[in-house]
VEXNUPA-494834 format. One line per 8 residues: number of its first residue (from 1); their letters; for each residue x, y, z of N, C-alpha, C. Coordinates in pm, 1 decimal. Layout:
N
NUM> A> X/Y/Z/X/Y/Z/X/Y/Z; ... .
This chain:
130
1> XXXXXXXX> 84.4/-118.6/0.0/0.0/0.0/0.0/88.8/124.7/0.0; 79.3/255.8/-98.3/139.1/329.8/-103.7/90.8/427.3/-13.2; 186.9/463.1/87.3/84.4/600.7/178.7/145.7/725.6/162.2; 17.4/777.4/127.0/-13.8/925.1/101.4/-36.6/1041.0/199.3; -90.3/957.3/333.5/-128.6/1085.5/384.3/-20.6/1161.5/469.6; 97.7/1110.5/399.7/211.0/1236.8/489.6/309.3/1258.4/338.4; 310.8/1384.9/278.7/418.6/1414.9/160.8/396.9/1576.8/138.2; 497.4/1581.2/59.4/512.4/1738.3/80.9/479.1/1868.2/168.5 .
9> XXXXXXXX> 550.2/1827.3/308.5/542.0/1862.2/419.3/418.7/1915.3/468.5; 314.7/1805.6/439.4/164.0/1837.5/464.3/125.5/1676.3/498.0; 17.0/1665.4/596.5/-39.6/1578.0/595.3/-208.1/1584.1/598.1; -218.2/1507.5/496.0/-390.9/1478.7/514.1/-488.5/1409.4/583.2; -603.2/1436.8/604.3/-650.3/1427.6/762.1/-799.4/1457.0/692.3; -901.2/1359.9/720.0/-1075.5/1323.4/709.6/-1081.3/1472.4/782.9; -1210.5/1548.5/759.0/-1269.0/1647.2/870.9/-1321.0/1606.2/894.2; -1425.2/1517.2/930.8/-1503.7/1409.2/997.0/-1388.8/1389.6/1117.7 .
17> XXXXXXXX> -1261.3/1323.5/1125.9/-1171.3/1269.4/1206.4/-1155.6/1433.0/1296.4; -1080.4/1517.5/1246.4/-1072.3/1617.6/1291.9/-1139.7/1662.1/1386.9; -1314.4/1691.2/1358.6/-1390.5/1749.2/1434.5/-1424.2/1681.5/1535.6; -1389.4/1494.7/1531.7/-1410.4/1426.8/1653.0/-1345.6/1432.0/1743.3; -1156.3/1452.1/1681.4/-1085.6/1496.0/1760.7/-1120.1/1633.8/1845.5; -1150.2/1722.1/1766.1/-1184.5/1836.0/1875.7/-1278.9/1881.7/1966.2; -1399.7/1752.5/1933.9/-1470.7/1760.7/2036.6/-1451.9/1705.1/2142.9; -1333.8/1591.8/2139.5/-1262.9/1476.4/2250.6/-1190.7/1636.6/2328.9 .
25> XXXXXXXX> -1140.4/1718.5/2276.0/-1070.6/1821.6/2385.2/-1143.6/1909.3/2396.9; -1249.0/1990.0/2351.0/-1384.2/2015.7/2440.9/-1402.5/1953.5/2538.4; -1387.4/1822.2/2538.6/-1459.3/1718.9/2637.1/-1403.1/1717.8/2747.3; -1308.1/1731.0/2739.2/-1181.1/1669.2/2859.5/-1143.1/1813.5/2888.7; -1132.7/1948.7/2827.8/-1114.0/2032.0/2909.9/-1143.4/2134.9/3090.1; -1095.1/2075.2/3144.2/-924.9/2197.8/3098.0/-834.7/2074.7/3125.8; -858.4/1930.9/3128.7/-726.3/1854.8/3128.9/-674.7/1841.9/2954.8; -599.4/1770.6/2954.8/-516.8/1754.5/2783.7/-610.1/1631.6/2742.4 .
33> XXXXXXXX> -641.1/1596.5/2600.5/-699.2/1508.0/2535.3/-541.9/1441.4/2463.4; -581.0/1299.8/2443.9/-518.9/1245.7/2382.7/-524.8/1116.0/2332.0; -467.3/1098.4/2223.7/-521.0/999.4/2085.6/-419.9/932.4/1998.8; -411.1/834.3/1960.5/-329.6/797.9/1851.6/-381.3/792.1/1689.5; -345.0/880.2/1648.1/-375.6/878.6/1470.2/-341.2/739.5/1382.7; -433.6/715.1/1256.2/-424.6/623.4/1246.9/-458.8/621.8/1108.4; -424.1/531.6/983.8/-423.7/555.8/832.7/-482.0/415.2/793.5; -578.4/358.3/763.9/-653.7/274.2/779.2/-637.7/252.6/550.7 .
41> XXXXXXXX> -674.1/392.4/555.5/-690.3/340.5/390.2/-514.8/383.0/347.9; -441.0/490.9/434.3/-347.1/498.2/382.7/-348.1/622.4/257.0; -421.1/690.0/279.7/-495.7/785.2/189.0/-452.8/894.0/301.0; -531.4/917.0/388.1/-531.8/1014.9/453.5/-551.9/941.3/630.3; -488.4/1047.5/723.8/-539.0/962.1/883.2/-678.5/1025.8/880.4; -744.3/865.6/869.2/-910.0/871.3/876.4/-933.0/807.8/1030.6; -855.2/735.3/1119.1/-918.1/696.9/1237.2/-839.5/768.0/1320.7; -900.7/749.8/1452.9/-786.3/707.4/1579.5/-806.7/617.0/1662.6 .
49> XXXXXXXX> -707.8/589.8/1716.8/-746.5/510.2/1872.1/-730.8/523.1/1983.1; -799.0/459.9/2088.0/-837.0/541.1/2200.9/-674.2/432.2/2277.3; -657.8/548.8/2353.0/-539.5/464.3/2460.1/-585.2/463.0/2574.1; -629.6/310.1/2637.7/-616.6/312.2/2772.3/-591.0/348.6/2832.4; -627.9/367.8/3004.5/-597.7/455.5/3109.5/-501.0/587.0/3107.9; -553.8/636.2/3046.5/-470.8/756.8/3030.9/-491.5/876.7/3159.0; -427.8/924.0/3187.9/-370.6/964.6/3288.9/-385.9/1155.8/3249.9; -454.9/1200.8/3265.4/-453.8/1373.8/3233.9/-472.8/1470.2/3357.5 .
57> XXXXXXXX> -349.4/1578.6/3314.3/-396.5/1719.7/3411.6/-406.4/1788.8/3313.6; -405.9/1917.5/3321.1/-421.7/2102.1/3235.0/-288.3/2071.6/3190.4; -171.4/2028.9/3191.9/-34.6/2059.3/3170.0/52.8/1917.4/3118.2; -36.0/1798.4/3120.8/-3.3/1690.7/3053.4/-55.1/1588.1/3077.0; -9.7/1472.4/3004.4/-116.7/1344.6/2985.8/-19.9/1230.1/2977.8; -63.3/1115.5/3022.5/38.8/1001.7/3097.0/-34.7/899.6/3031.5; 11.7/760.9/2991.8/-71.4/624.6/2950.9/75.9/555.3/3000.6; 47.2/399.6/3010.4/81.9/313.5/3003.9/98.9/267.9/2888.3 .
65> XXXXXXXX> 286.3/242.0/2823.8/283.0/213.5/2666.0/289.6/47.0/2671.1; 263.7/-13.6/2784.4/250.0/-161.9/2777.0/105.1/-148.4/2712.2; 33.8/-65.7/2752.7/-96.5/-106.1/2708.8/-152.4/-34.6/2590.6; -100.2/-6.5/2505.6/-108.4/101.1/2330.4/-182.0/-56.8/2272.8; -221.2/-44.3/2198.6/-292.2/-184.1/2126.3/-176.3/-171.5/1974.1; -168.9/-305.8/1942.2/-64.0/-286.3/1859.8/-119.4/-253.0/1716.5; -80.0/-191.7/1660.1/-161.1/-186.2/1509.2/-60.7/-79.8/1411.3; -56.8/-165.6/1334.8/51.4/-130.4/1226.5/-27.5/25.2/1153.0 .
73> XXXXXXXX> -108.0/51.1/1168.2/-174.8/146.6/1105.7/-106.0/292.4/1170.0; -85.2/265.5/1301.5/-134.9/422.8/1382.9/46.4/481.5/1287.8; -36.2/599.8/1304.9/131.2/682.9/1182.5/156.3/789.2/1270.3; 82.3/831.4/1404.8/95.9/946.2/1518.4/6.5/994.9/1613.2; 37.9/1107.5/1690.5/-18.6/1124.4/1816.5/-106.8/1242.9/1762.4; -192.3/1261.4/1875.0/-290.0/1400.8/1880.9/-282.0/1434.8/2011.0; -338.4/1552.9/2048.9/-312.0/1609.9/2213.7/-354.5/1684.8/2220.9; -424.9/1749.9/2286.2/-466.1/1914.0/2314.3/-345.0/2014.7/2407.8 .
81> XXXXXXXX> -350.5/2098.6/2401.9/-251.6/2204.8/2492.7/-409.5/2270.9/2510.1; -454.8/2255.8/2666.8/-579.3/2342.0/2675.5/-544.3/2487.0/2748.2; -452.6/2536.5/2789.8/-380.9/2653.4/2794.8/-295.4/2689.7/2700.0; -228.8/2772.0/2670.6/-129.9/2802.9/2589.1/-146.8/2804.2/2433.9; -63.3/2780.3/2367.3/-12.0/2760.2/2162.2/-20.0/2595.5/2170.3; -50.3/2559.6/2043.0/-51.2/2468.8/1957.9/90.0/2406.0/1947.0; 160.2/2474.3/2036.0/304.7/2465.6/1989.2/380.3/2340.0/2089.1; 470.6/2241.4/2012.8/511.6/2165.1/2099.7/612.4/2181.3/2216.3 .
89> XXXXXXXX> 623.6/2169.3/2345.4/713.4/2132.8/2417.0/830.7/2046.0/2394.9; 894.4/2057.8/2451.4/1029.5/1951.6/2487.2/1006.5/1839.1/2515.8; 889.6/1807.5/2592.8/852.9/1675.9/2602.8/779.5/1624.9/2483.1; 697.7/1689.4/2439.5/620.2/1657.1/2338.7/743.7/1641.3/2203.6; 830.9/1733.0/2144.6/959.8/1673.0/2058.3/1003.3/1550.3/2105.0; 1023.4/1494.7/2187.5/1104.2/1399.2/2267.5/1042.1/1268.0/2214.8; 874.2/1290.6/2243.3/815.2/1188.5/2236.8/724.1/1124.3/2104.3; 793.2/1270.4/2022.0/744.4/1265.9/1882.3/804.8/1156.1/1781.3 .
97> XXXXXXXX> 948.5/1170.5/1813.5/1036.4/1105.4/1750.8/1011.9/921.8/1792.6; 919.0/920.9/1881.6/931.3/764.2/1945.7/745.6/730.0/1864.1; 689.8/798.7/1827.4/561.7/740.4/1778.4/504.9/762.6/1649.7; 553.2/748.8/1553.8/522.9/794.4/1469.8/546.6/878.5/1331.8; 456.9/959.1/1238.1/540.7/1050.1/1118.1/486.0/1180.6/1160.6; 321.9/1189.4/1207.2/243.9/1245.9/1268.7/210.0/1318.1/1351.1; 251.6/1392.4/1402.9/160.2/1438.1/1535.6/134.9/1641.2/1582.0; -19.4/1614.5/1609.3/-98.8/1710.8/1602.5/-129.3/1772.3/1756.6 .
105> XXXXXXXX> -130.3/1880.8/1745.0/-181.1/1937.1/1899.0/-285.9/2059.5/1803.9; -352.3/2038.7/1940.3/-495.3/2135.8/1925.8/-411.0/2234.5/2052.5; -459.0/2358.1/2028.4/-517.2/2520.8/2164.2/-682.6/2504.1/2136.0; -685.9/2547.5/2288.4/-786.0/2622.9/2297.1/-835.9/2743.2/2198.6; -952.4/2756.1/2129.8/-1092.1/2720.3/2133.3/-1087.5/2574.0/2093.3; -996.0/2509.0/2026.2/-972.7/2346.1/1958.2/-1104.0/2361.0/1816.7; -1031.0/2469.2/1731.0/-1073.3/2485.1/1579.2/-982.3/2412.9/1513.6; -1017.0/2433.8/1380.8/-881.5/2399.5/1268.1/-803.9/2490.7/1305.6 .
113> XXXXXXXX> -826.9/2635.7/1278.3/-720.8/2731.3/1319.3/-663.6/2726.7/1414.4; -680.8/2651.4/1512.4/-581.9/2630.8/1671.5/-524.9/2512.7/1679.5; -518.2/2442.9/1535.2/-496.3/2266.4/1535.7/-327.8/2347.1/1432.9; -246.5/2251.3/1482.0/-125.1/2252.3/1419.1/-103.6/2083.2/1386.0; 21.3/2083.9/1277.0/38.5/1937.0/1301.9/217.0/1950.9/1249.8; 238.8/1815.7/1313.9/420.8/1860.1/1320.6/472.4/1751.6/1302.1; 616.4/1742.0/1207.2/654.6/1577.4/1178.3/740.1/1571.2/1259.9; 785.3/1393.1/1281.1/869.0/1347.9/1363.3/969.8/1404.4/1422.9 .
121> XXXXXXXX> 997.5/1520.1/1365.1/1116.9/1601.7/1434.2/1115.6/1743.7/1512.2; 967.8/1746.7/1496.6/901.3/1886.2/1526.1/857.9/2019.2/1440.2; 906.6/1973.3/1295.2/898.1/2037.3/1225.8/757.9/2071.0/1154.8; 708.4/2213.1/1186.2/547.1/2203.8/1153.8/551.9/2165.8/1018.2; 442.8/2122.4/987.0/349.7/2029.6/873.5/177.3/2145.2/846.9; 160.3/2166.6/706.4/34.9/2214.8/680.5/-87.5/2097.9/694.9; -156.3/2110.5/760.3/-268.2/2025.1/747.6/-389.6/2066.5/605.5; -403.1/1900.5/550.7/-502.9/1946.6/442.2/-612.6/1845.9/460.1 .
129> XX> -697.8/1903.5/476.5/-875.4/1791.0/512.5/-973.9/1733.8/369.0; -918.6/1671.5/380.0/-1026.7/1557.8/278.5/-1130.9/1524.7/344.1 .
């Protein structure tokens, strides 16, 4: 399967997926939401999955990686920052490089416009919604 949904420093992303994601950090605010992205057709990240016991305050979010379900699909993380920028931390670089090609943080209001997405090295990525 050829995958598409990460090339020319953009990745593509369902708005269907999107808006579920941002209602998961509506939900959970003012702690952090968090998710593993996931490429099912390989087209674009159309799912996610939910991670067990996850562990959230306002300032970060904890799981158990014994318990991630294994699946060759997931291509990265999602997260909310419900204070502050869209922008990653030191921890969040750290932990970028260990999951993935992927990974997205929402700000507060948790729009598209407050959704960033950043590749494995931290380097922001344009998001484009199919």
């Amino acid at each position: 399967m050829h995958q598409t949904y990460f090339q020319n420093n953009a990745t593509y992303l369902k708005k269907e997926l999107l808006e579920e994601l941002l209602e998961g950090c509506r939900n959970t605010h003012p702690n952090e939401f968090f998710a593993m992205l996931s490429s099912k057709s390989g087209a674009a990240v159309d799912e996610y999955v939910v991670v067990p016991l996850v562990y959230q305050t306002s300032n970060s979010v904890g799981y158990r990686t014994d318990l991630l379900p294994f699946d060759k699909s997931v291509v990265g993380t999602f997260h909310s920052h419900p204070f502050g920028f869209a922008k990653p931390s030191n921890a969040d670089r750290d932990s970028f490089s260990r999951k993935g090609q992927i990974h997205m943080i929402a700000s507060s209001p948790f729009t598209f416009e407050t959704t960033k997405a950043y590749d494995r090295d931290g380097k922001q990525m344009e998001i484009r919604l199919v």
